[in-house]
C-alpha positions in Angstrom: 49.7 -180.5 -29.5 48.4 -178.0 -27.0 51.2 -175.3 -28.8 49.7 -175.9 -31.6 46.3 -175.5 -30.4 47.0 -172.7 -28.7 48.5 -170.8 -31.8 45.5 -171.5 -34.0 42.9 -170.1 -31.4 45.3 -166.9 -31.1 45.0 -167.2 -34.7 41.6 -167.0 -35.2 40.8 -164.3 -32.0 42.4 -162.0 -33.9 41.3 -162.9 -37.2 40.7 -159.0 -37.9 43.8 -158.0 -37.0 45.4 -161.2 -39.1 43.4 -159.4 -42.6 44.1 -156.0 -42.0 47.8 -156.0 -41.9 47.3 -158.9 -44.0 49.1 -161.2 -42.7 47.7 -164.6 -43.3 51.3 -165.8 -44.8 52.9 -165.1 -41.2 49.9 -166.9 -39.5 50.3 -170.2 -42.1 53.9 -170.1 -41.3 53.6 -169.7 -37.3 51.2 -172.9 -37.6 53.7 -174.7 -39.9 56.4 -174.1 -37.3 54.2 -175.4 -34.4 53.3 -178.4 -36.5 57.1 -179.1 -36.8 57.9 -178.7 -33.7 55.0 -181.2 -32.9 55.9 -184.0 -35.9 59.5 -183.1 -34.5 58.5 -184.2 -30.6 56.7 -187.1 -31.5 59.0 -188.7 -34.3 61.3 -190.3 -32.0 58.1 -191.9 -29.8 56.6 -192.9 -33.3 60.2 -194.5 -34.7 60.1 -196.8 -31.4 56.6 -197.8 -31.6 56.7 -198.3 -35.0 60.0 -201.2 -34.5 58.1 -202.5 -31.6 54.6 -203.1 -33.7 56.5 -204.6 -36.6 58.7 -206.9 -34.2 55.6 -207.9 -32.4 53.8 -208.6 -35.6 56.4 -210.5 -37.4 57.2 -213.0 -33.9 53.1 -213.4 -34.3 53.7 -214.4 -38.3 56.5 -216.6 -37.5 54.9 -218.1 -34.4 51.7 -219.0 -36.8 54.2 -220.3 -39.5 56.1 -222.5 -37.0 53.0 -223.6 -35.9 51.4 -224.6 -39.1 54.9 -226.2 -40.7 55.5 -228.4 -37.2 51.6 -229.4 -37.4 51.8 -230.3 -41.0 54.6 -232.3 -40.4 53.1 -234.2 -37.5 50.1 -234.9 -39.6 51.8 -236.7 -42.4 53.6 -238.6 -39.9 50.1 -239.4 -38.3 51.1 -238.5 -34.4 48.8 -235.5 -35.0 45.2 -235.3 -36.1 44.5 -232.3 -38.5 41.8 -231.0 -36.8 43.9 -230.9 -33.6 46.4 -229.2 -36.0 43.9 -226.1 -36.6 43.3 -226.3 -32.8 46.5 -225.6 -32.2 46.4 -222.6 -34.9 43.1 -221.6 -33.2 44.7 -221.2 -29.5 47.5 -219.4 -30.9 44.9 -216.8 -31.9 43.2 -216.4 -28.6 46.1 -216.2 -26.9 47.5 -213.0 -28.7 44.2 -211.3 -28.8 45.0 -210.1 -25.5 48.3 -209.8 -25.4 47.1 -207.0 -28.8 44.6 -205.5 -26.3 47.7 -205.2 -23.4 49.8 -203.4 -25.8 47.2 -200.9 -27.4 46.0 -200.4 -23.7 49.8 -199.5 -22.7 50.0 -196.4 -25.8 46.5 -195.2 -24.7 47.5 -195.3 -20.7 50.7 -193.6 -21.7 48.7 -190.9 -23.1 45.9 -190.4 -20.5 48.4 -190.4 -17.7 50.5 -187.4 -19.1 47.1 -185.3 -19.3 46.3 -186.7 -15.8 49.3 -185.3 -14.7 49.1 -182.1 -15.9 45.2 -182.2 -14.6 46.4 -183.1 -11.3 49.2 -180.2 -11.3 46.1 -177.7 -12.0 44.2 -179.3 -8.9 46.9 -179.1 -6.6 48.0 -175.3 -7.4 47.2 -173.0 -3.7 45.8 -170.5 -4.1 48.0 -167.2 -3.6 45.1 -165.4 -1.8 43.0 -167.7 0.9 40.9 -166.6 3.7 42.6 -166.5 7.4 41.6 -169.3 9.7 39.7 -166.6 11.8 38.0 -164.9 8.6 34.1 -163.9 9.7 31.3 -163.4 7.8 31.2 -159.5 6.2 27.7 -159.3 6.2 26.0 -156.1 4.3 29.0 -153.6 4.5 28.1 -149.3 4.5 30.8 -149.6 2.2 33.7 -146.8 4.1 36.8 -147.6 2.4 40.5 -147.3 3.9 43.7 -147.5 2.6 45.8 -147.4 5.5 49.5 -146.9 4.8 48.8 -149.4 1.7 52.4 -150.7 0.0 52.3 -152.8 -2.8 54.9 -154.7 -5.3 54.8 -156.8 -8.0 57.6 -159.2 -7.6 60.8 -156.6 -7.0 58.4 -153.7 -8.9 57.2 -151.8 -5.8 53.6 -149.8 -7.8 52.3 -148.4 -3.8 54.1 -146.6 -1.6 52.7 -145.9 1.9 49.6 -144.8 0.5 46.8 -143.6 3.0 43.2 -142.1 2.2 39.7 -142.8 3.3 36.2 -142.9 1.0 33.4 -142.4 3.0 30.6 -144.7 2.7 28.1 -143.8 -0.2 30.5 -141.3 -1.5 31.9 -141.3 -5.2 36.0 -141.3 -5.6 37.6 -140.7 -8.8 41.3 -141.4 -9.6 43.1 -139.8 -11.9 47.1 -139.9 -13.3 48.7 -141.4 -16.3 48.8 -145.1 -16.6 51.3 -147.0 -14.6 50.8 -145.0 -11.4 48.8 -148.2 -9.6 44.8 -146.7 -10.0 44.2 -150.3 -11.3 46.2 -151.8 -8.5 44.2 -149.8 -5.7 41.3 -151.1 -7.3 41.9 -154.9 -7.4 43.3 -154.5 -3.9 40.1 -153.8 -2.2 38.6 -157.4 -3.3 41.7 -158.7 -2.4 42.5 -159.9 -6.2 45.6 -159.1 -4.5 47.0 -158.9 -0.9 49.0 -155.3 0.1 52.5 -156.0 0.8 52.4 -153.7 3.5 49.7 -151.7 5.2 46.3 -152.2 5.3 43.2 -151.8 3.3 40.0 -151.5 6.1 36.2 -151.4 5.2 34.2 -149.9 8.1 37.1 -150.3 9.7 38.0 -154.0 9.6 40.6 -155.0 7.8 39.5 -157.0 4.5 41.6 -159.7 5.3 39.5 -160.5 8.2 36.3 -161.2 6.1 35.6 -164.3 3.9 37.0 -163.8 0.7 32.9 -164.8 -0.6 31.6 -162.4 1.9 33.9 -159.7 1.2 33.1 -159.7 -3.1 29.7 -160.3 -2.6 29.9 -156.5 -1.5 31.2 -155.7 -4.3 30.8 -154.8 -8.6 33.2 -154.4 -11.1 32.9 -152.8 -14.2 35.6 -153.0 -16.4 36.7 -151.8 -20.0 37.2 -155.3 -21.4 34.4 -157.1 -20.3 34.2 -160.7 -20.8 30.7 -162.2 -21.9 30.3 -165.6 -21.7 28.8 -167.9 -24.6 25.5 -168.8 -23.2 22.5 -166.5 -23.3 22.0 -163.0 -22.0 19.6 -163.8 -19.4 22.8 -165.8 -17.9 25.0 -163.1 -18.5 23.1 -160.0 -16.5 22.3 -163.0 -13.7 25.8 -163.5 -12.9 25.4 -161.1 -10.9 22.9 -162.9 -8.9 22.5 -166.5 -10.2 19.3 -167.0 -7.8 17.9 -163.8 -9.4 14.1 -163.9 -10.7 13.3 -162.6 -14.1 11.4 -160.0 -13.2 14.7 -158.7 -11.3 16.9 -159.5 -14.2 14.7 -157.1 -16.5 14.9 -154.3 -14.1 18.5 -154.5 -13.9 18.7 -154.7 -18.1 15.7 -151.6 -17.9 18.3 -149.6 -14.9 21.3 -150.3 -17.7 19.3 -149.3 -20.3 19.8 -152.5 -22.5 16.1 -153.9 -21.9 14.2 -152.7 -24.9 17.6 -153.7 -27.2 17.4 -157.4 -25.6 13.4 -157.8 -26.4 14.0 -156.4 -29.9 16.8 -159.7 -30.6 14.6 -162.7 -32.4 15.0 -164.8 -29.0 14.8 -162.3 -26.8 16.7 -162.8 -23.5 17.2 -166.5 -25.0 19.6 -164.7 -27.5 23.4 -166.6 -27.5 25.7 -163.8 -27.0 28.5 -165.5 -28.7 32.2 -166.3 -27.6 33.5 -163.2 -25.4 29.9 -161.3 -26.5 30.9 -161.3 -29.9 27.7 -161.1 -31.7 27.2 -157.4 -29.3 28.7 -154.4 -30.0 31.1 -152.5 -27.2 28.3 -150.5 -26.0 25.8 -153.4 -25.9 28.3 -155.7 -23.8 29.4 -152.5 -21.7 25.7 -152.4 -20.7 25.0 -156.1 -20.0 28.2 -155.7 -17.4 26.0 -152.5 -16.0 23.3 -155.0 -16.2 25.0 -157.3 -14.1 26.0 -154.7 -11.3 22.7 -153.2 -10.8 21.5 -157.0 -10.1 24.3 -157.4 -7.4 23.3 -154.1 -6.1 26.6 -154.3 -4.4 27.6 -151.7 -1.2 30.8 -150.6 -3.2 31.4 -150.2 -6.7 34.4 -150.1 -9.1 34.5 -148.6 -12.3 37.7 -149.4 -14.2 37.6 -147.1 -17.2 33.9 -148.7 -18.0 33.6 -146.3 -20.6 37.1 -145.6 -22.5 36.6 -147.4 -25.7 33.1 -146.1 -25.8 31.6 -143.9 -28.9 30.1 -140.5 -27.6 26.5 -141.6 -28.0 27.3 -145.2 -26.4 29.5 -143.0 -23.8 26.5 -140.8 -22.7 24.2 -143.7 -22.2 26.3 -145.3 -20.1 26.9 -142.6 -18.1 24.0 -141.9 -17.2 23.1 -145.7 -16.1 26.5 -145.7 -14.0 25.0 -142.1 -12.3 22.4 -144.4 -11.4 24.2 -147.4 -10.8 26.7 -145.1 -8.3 23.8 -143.1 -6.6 23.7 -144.1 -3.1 26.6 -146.8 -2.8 30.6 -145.9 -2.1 31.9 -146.0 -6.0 35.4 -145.8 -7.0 36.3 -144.4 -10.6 39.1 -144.9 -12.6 38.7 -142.4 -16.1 41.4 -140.9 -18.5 37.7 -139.3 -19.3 38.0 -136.1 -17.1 34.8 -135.6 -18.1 33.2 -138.4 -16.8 34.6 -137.9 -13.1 33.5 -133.9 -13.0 30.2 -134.7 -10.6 32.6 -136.8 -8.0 32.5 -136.0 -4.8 36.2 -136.0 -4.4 38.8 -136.5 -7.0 42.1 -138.1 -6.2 45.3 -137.2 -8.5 48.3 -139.8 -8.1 51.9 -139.9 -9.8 54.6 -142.5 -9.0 54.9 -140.8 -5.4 51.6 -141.4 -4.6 48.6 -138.8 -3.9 49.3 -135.5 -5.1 46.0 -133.3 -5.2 42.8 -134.3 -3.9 39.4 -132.2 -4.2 36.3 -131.9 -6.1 36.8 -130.8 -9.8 36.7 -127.1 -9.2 38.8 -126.6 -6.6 41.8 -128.9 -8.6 41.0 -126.6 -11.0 41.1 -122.8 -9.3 44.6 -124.8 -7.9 45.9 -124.4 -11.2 48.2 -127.8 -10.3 48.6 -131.5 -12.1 45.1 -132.0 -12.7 44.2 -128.7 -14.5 46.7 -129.4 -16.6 45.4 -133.0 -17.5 41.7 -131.0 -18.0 42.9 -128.4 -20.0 45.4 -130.9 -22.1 42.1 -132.7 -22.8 40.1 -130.4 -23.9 42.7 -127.7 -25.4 41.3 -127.9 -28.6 37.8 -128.1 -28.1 
């Protein structure tokens, strides 16, 4: 049943892209094949029970006819009183009633201890990353950022090579390259989403495996393209980022994110249900509650994982500017197909599959004439 759950909330998350291509008919028959495979994995179970409920319930019948023949014929002989003759039909009665309750008990127990089991698999998954025995505190970290001879694999797919560069504290980074060279990768590696497979990743010079694993993202903000909104109300969405936050902090960060006078126009203002995954919001609306959220943390580092790809040009400027904000003053890291977007960075990082292969602001990459001019002026060639 949980197939077939799972293929009717696929279904229905992408209920747009089901009517566009319309393709309902493929949907129907995708459930109707679950279904079946369902009816298919219970049919057996059902068969048994059903021959064990109807042999159970025909021995009760007979035991009740026997019963009530032998009683009749010991009252006509007179060695049996009739009303000890409905006694005897009477007991019968209370002693199936729980021998009914045992066997309903048994299907239901059957049932609950499967989804127990699979509860109890969940429970005792380890987690792949833990902290060390020795883990400290971080504290408040300045936020310098290391990547020290960094390798990294997925499974036999090796994505880092031997990478090395520092970002000085307070300092904005941007990384640039086509997708599939590891920018995301070097990302989720600094709050240890992941652990390097060789090398290490330092921040003011301690290696992030030392810290808490709490310590160490509570340094931290992420911004990402998709971001995920929960169903509850705004004012729980932009706290996230601080769930002890007061109100009065909560507005400032939706007022820094430039989201504040939208959420007081709403009829419940702050109250407001944002809707499964922020559905009720546009892009640029739930793009800004995650901005929302990092100014709240007001984090020493900060990662921007191409926060404002999928953007409009209007939505795209406002954000910008409340991520110049956001960035001023803390180390930021920014991953952009945008090379617009990265143009004030202090430093600009190029990679390919063999790692780093131009680093500089934005007008000296350009004057070199090399991978990432040719990225800028592919961009912008028709412009």
């Amino acid at each position: 049943i949980a197939d077939v759950n799972a293929l009717i909330q696929d279904s229905l998350s992408g209920i747009r892209t089901v009517q566009s291509f319309s393709n309902e008919q493929i949907e129907i028959e995708k459930f109707h094949h679950g279904n079946e495979a369902f009816y298919h994995s219970k049919k057996r179970m059902y068969f048994f029970m059903g021959k064990y409920f109807t042999l159970n319930q025909f021995m009760q019948g007979m035991l009740y006819l026997v019963t009530l023949i032998t009683g009749g014929i010991y009252v006509i002989q007179g060695t049996l009183r009739p009303g000890d003759a409905i006694a005897f039909i009477l007991y019968i009665n209370m002693y199936l009633a729980p021998i009914r309750t045992l066997i309903m008990f048994n299907e239901q127990f059957q049932k609950g201890m499967t989804g127990f089991r699979r509860m109890i698999e969940i429970l005792d998954t380890e987690p792949d990353i833990v902290d060390r025995k020795d883990a400290v505190d971080a504290g408040t970290l300045r936020g310098t950022i290391e990547f020290d001879h960094v390798s990294f694999s997925y499974g036999e797919e090796e994505v880092l090579s031997d990478l090395s560069f520092t970002i000085e504290a307070g300092k904005t980074v941007a990384l640039v390259g086509p997708s599939g060279v590891g920018k995301t990768t070097i990302c989720s590696l600094i709050p240890r989403f992941y652990d390097v497979t060789g090398g290490r990743v330092l921040i003011d010079g301690t290696d992030i495996r030392d810290f808490t694993l709490r310590s160490l993202r509570n340094n931290i903000a992420v911004v990402q393209q998709d971001v995920y909104l929960f169903n509850s109300t705004v004012r729980e969405n932009i706290s996230y980022g601080d769930w002890e936050a007061e109100d009065d902090a909560i507005h400032k960060a939706a007022e820094n994110a430039q989201i504040h006078e939208f959420i007081e126009s709403l009829p419940s203002g702050y109250e407001t249900i944002v809707g499964e995954r922020g559905v009720r919001f546009s892009g640029g609306e739930r793009q800004r509650v995650s901005i929302a959220r990092a100014f709240l943390r007001n984090p020493s580092i900060l990662i921007l994982d191409e926060a404002t790809s999928s953007l409009d040009n209007i939505s795209e400027r406002a954000i910008q500017a409340a991520l110049d904000v956001l960035s001023r003053d803390r180390t930021t890291l920014v991953i952009a197909h945008r090379l617009s977007t990265i143009r004030n960075a202090d430093e600009i990082l190029v990679l390919s599959n063999g790692g780093i292969v131009e680093r500089g602001t934005h007008e000296e990459l350009l004057e070199k004439g090399g991978e990432y001019a040719f990225l800028y002026q592919s961009q912008f060639a028709d412009l």
